[in-house]
N, C-alpha and C positions, 0 to 999 in steps of 0.2 A: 772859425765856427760855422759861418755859410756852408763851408765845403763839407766838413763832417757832419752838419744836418744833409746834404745833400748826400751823401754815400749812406747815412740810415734810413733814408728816403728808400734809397733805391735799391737796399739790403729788404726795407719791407715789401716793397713793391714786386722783387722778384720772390721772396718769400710768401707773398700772396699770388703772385700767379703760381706759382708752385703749388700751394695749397689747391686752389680752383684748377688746376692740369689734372692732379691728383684726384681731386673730387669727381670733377668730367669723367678721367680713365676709370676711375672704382664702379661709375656708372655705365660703362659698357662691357660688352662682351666677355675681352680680353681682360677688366679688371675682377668682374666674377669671377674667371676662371681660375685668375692667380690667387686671391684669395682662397678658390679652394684647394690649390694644389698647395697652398702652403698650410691650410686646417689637415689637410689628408697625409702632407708626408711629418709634417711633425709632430701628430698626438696620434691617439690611440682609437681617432673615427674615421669615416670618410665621407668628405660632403661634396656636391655637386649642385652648380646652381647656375641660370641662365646670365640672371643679370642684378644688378641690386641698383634699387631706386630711392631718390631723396626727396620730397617737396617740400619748400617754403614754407608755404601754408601751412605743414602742419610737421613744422623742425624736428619736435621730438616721436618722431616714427621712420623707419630705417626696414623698406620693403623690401624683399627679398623673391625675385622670382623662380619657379621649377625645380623648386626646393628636392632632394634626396640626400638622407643623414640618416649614419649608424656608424654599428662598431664595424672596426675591421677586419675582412673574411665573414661577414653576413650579412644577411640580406637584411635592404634597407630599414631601419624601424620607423622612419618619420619621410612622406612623399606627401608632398606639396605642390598644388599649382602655386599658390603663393603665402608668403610667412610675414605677418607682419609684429615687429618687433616696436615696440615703447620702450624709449630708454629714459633716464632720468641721470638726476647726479647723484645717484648712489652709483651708479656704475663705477664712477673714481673706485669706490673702497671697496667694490665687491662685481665687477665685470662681469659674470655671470646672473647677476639680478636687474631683470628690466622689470619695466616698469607695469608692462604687459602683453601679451606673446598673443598671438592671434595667429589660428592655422586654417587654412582655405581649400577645400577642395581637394583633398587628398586623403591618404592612411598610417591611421597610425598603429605600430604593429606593438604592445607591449607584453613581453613575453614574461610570466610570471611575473607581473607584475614590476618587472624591473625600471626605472624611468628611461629614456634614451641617454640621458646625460645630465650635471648636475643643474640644472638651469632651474632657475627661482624666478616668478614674476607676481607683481602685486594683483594681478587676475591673467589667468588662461583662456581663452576663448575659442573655441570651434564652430566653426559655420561650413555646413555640407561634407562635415568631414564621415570618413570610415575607420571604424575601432575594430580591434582584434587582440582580443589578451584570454591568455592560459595561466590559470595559476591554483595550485592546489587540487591539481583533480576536477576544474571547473573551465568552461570556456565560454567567449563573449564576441560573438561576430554582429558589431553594429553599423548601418549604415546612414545617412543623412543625417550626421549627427550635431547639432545644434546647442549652444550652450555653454556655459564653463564654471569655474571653482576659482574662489577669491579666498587667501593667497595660493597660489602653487608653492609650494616647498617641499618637493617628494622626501628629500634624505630627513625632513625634522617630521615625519608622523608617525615613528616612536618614541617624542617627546611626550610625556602628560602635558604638555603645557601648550602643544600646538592645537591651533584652533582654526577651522574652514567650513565655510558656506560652497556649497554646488546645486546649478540647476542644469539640466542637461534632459532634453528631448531627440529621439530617435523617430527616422520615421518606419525603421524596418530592421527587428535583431533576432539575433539565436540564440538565448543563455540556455547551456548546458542540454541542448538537441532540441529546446523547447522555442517556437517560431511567435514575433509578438510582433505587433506594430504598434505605428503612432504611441511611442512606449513615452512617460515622463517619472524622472524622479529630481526628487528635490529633498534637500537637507543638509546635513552639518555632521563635521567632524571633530572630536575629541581628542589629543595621542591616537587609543586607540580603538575607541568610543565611536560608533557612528550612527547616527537619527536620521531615519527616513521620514520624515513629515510627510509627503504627499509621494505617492507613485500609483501609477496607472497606466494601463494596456490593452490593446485590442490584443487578447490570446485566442487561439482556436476557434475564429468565430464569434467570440466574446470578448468578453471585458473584464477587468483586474482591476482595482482599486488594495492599495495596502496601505498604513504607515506602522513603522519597526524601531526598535531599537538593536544593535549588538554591543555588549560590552566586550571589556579589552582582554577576556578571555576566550570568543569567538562563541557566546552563546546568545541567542537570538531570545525577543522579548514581541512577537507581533501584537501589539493592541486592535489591531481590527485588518481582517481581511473579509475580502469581497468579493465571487466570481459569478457570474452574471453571462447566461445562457452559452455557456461552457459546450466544445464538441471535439472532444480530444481524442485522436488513436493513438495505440498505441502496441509497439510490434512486444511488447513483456507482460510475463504473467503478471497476474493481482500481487502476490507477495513480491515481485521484484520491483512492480510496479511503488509499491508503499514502502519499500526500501531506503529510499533517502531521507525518509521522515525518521525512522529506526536509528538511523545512523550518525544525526548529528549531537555533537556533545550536550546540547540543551536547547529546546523551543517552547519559549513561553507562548499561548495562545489565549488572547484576552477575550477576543470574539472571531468566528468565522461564519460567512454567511454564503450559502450557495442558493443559485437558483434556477433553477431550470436545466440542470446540467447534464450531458450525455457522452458518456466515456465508457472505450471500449477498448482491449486488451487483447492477448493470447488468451482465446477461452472463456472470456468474463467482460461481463460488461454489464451497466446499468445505463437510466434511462428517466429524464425528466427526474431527477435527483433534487430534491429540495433541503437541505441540510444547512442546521445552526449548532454550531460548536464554541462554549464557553469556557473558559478559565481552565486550562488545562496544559499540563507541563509534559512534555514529552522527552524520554533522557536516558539515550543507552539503551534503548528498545523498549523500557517500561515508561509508566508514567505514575504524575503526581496531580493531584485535585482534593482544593479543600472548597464546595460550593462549586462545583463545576456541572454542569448538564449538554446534554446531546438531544436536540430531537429531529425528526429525519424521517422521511417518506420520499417513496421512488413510483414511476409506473412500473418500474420490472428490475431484476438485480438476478445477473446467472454469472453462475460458478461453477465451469465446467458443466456434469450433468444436472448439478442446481439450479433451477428457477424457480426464482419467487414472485409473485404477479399482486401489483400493492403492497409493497412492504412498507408498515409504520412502526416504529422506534422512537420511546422516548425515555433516555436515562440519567442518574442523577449519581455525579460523580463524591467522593468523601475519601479521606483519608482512611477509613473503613473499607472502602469496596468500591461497589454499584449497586444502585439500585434501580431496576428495569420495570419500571410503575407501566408500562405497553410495549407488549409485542404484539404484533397482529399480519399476515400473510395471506391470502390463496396459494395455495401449493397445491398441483397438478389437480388442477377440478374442485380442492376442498378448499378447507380453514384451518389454521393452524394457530393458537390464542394463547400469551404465555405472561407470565408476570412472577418476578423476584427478587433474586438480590445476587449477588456474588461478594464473596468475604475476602481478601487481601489474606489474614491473619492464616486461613486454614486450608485457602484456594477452593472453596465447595461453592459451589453454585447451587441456588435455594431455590425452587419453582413450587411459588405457593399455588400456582394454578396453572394446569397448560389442558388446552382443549383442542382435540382434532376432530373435525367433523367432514364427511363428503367426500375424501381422498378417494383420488382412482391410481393407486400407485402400485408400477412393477419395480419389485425390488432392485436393484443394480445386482449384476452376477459377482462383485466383489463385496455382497454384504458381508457375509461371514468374515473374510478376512479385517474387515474395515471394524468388525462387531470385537477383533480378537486384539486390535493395535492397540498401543501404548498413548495414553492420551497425552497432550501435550503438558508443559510440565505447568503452567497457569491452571490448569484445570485437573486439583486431586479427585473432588467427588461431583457427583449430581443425585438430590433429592428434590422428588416430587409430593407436596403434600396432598396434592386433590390432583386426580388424572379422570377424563372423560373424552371416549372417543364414539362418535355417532356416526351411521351409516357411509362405513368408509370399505372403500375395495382394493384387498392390497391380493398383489400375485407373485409367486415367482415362477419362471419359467425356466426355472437351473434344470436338463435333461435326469441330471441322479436321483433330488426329487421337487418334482415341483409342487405346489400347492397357490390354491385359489382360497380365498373368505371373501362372502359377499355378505355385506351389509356388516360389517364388524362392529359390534359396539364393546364398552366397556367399562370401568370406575377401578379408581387404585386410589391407595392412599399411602403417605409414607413409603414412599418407593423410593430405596437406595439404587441408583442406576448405573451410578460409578461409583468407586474404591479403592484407593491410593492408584489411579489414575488405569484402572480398567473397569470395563462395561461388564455386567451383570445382573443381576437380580439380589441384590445382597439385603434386602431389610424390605418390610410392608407388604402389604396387600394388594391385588389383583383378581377381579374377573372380567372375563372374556365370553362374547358369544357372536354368535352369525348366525343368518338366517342361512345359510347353506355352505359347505366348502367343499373342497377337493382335496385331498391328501395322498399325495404321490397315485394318482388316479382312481382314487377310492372317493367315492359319490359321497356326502352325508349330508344329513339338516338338523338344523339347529344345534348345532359345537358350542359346547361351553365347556369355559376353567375357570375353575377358582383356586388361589395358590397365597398362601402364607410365607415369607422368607423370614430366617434370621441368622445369626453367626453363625449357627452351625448346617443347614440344611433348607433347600428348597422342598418345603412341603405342599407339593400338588393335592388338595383335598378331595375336588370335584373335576370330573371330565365326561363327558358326555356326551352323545350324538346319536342319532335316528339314520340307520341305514335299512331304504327297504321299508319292508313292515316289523323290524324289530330295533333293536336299542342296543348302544353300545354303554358301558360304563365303568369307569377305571382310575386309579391311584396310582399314584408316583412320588419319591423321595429322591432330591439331588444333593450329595455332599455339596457342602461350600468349599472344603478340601480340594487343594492341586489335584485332583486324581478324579475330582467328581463321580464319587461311585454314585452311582443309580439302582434304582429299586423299583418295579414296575409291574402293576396289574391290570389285565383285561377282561372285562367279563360281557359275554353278548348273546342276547335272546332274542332268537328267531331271528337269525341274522344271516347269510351266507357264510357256510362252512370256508370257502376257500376265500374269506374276504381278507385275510392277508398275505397272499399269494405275491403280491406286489412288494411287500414287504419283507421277502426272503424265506418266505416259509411254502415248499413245495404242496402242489396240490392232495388237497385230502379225498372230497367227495362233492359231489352235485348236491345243490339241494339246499333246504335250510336247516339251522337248529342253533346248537348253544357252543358258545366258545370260553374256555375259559384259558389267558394268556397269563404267566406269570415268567418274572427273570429281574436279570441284575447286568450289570454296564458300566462302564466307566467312558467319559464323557471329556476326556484329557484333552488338554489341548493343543493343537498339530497334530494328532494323533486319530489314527481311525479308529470309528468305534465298529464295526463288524468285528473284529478277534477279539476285540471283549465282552460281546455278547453271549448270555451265558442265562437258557430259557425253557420252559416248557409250555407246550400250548396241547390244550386236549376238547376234543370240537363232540358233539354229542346229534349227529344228523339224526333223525329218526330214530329208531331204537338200537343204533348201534354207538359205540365210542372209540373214538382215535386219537391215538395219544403220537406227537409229536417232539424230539428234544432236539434243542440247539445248544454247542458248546463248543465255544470262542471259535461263535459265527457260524458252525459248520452246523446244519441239520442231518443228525447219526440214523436216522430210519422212522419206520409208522410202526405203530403197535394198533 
C-alpha cells in the first residue's frame, strides 16, 4: 500500500509539473506562437499573437498580447495591442462564451456588419479602440473608441427575444462622409428593435444632441433632435443634398430644433438658420402630418440666382395640406408677403394674400423658358385672391426686347396663375401701372392694364401710356386655346408717326399725328410669333395719311 501511494504520489507530482511546464511554456513566446499556428492551420482564421499571459490575482482573465485575427486570405479584422478575455465555467458547455472580452488599443475592421467570429461574452468592452464598418450603402470610421454592449451575442439579434444594453463614446468619427467628435451614444436592443436614449456630438463646429427609435423593419421614429451652431460644407447641390432624407423607407420626426446654423452647398446656402420642426413623417419622398407645424427664419437662403435676405416661415401641417399662416422676405431691395394654404386632395396652392413692394429686379434671361415648363408634379395650380405690388423696378435686358417699368404698381384678384401644372393667366383680375417704362426702346409714362381672364379668353380691357405730348391707347384678346390666337388694337394721338419703327414696322414719316394699329397673332408656344403676325397700321401725320400692311410678319409696302 506504501508503495502504491508512493507511485500516485509521484504520477501527481510529475502530472503537476507537467501541467506548471505547460502553463510556463503557453506563457512565452514559443507557446503563443504554437497556439497560433495550430488556430491558423486547423480552422478557417488566422491568428497571431506575441504572448499570452496569466495572473493569480485575478485567475479568471486569460490576456492575450499583439493580438491579429480574421478569416483566411484577408486582411485582419480584429488588431490588438492586447485582448483580454474573462472566462467562467460556462466555457465547459459552450467554449466560445466568455465571460467578457475586453479589446485594447487596436481596430477593429467589421465589414458589413459581419462579426469576426462566433464569440459570445456576458459584456464586450473597448478601450482606445478603432472601428471601421460598411454596411448597406453606409460607412463608419471611429477612432478612441470607449465603451461596450452587455451581452455580446452577434449570431442571436435576429431573435425577438434577444435583448442588449450599449454605451460607447468616440472621440473622433466619420459616419457616412459626415466628420463628428467627442461622439456618445447609448441605449438598448430589441431582435431587431433598437432605442437610442441618449446621443450626442461635436458636428461641424457644433453640437448634436438626439434620442431615436428603429423598428425591426428599418423605419426610424426620432423623438427629438437638436443641432446647435451647425457649419456644414458641402461639395452637393440642395436637392442632392436633402436626398437621403427622400430616400429612407420611414422617418418619424417628433421635434427638431436648429439654431444658429450655417450650411453651404454647390450653389446654395443659407445662414444663421433658426428652425423647429414638429410631428412630421417623412416616406418615400412624401410626407405625412396630422398637427404637425414648421417655423423657421434665416439671415439669408440663396439658390442658385435666388436670394432671399430674412426669410420667415411659419407652417402648419394636416392630413389636408398646409397651411402657410407667414411668408415674409426681402428679395433684391424689396418685400415679398405671402400667406395660404396648399391642398393635398387637388395639389393647388391658395394665396389669400401675397404683396411685393420695392423690388429692383432684372429678369433672369431664361424667364420665358422657365414661364413655359411643366411644373412639378406636387403643384397642379396657383390662385391668388388679393395681389398688390408697390413701387417696384423690374428690367429685362433680353437684346430681342428689352423693357424697363419704374415704379410698378398693381391689385389683382382671383388670379389663376397655374393650371393642370402650367403658368398662365387663366381666371381673375389684374391691373397694372408705372410711373414710366421702356418698351423694346420706346420711351412712355404712366403704362397701365387692366385685364379680365377666364376659360375662354384673356380680355385686355385697358392699355395705356403717354408718349411725348400725346397718348397711346389700345385693346387686346388672347385665346386660352393651344394656338393663343390674339387680337389687337392701337390707337395714338399726337404721338410720333414712326413710334413703332422698333417694332417691325418700316419708317413712315417725321413728325407727329394719329396712329391707328389693328391685327391678329397667335401666341403658340415654342413657336415664333413674327409669321403669325397678320396687321394693319395707318399713321395720319399732318394732313396727309399712310397706310401700312403686315402679313405673316412681312410688311408688303406704304400706301
Amino acid at each position: 500500500m506504501k508503495f502504491l501511494g508512493k507511485v500516485l504520489l509521484t504520477l501527481l507530482l510529475v502530472l503537476l509539473l507537467v501541467i506548471v511546464a505547460l502553463y510556463v511554456l503557453l506563457q512565452t513566446q514559443w507557446g503563443a506562437g504554437w497556439i497560433s499556428r495550430q488556430i491558423s492551420d486547423d480552422t478557417a482564421y488566422q491568428l497571431t499573437m506575441s504572448k499570452i499571459e496569466h495572473d493569480f490575482s485575478r485567475p479568471s482573465h486569460l490576456l492575450l498580447d499583439d493580438v491579429a485575427f480574421g478569416h483566411d486570405g484577408q486582411p485582419a479584422t480584429l488588431v490588438a495591442k492586447r485582448v483580454d478575455l474573462g472566462l467562467s465555467l460556462k466555457q465547459f458547455s459552450n467554449p466560445l462564451h466568455f465571460s467578457s472580452i475586453r479589446l485594447n488599443q487596436g481596430t477593429l475592421n467589421l465589414n458589413n456588419g459581419a462579426p469576426p467570429v462566433s464569440l459570445q461574452a456576458d459584456r464586450l468592452q473597448f478601450s482606445q479602440m478603432a472601428l471601421n464598418r460598411s454596411q448597406d450603402g453606409g460607412s463608419l470610421q471611429a477612432q478612441r473608441v470607449d465603451g461596450g454592449i452587455i451581452p455580446w451575442q452577434p449570431e442571436a439579434t435576429a431573435r425577438p427575444d434577444y435583448q442588449a444594453s450599449f454605451q460607447i463614446s468616440a472621440g473622433s468619427l466619420v459616419l457616412n462622409g459626415v466628420p463628428a467628435a467627442n461622439a456618445l451614444i447609448e441605449g438598448s436592443v430589441k431582435g431587431q428593435e433598437w432605442t437610442i436614449s441618449n446621443l450626442g456630438a461635436d458636428v461641424a463646429r457644433g453640437s448634436a444632441t438626439a434620442n431615436a427609435r428603429r423598428d425591426a423593419a428599418g423605419n426610424w421614429q426620432i423623438s427629438s433632435l437638436r443641432l446647435n451652431s451647425i457649419r456644414l460644407q458641402s461639395d452637393k447641390t440642395l436637392s442632392d443634398f436633402l436626398q437621403p432624407l427622400l430616400s429612407l423607407p420611414e422617418i418619424r420626426l417628433g421635434r427638431v430644433d436648429v439654431t444658429d446654423a450655417r450650411l453651404e452647398g454647390r450653389d446654395w446656402a443659407v445662414t444663421d438658420l433658426d428652425l423647429v420642426l414638429k410631428n412630421i413623417t417623412l416616406i418615400h419622398g412624401d410626407w405625412q402630418s396630422d398637427g404637425g407645424s414648421l417655423a423657421m427664419n434665416a439671415s439669408s437662403f440663396v439658390n442658385g440666382s435666388l436670394q432671399l435676405d430674412d426669410p420667415i416661415a411659419s407652417l402648419d401641417f394636416s392630413p389636408q395640406g398646409v397651411e402657410l399662416s407667414q411668408f415674409s422676405s426681402r428679395w433684391v431691395n424689396g418685400l415679398i408677403r405671402a400667406q395660404g394654404n396648399w391642398n393635398r386632395s387637388d395639389k393647388k396652392l391658395n394665396l389669400d394674400e401675397v404683396v411685393i413692394a420695392g423690388l429692383e429686379y432684372t429678369l433672369p434671361s431664361t424667364w420665358r423658358e422657365r414661364w413655359m415648363q411643366t411644373l412639378p408634379g406636387w403643384l397642379d395650380s396657383v390662385e391668388i385672391k388679393r395681389f398688390s405690388a408697390n413701387r417696384n423696378l423690374i428690367i429685362d435686358i433680353d437684346p430681342a426686347f428689352p423693357f424697363q417699368m419704374t415704379s410698378l404698381e398693381g391689385t389683382g384678384s382671383n388670379l389663376l396663375l397655374a393650371r393642370s401644372h402650367q403658368w398662365g393667366v387663366w381666371a381673375g383680375n389684374l391691373s397694372l401701372n408705372a410711373a414710366e417704362a421702356t418698351f423694346n426702346r420706346v420711351d412712355v409714362r404712366h403704362p397701365s392694364l387692366t385685364l379680365a381672364a377666364d376659360d375662354d379668353n384673356i380680355n385686355i380691357t385697358e392699355m395705356s401710356a403717354f408718349s411725348g405730348d400725346g397718348m397711346l391707347e389700345g385693346k387686346a384678346t388672347v385665346s386660352q386655346q393651344p394656338d393663343r390666337a390674339t387680337s389687337f388694337t392701337l390707337n395714338g394721338r399726337q404721338v410720333q408717326v414712326n413710334l413703332l419703327q422698333n417694332w417691325g414696322w418700316p419708317p413712315l414719316a417725321q413728325g407727329k399725328g394719329n396712329l391707328q394699329l389693328s391685327g391678329k397673332a397667335l401666341l403658340q408656344r415654342e413657336k415664333p410669333l413674327k409669321p403669325t403676325v397678320n396687321a394693319s397700321l395707318s399713321a395720319t401725320p399732318a394732313d396727309t395719311s399712310l397706310q401700312q400692311q403686315m402679313i405673316n410678319g412681312e410688311v408688303r409696302g406704304n400706301q
